[in-house]
FINUSE-802872 format. One line per 4 residues: number of its first residue (from 1); for each residue x, y, z of C-alpha. Coordinates in nm, 3 decimals. Layout:
// residues N
NUM	X/Y/Z | ...
// end
This chain:
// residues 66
1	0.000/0.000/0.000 | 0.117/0.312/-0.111 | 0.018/0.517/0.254 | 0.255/0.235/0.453
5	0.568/0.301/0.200 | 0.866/0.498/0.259 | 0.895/0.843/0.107 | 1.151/1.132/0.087
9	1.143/1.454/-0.043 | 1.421/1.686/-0.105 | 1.338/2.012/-0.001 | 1.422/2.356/-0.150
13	1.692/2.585/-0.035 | 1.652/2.918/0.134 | 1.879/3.170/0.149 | 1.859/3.451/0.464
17	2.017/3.796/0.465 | 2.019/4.019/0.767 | 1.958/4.420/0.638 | 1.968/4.737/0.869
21	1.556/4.665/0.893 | 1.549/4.322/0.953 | 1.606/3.956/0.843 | 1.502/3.833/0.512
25	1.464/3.514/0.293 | 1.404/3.382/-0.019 | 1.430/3.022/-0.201 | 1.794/2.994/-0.342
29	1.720/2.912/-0.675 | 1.432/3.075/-0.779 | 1.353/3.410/-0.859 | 1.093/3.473/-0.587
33	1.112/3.824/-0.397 | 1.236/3.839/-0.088 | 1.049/3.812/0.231 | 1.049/4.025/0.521
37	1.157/4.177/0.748 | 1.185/3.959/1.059 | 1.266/4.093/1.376 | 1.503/3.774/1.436
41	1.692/3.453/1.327 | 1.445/3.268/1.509 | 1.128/3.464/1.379 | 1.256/3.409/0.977
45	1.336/3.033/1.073 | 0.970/2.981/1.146 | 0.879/3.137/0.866 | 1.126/2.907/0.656
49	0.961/2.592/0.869 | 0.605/2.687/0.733 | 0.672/2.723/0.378 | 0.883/2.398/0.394
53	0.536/2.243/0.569 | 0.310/2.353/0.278 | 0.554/2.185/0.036 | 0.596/1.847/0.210
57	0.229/1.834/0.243 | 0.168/1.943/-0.120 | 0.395/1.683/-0.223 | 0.228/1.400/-0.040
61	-0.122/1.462/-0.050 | -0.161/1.238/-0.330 | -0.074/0.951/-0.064 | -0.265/1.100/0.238
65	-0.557/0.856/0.333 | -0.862/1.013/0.490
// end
């Protein structure tokens, strides 16, 4: 059954830059604006976390069971 096999997904890069108004990030390799500011490293890794969320679950939703 496909829902009981093993799958991996390579994820997409982000790059972060810190500017005089804040932290800011953008995938590596694409030519998406950037986003920001965030007040901290730990407020743009969040953000980083949820966009990498919406893409693992876009990627397997053809498996999810309901």
């Amino acid at each position: 059954m496909l829902q009981n096999a093993k799958r991996t997904y390579a994820l997409a890069g982000f790059t972060v830059e810190k500017r005089p108004k804040g932290w800011f990030f953008r995938k590596t390799y694409a030519d998406d604006d950037w986003r920001g500011p965030y007040s901290s490293p730990t407020s743009v890794s969040l953000m980083i976390a949820r966009q990498l969320k919406r893409e693992i679950t876009k990627r397997d939703a053809p498996y999810a069971v309901e």
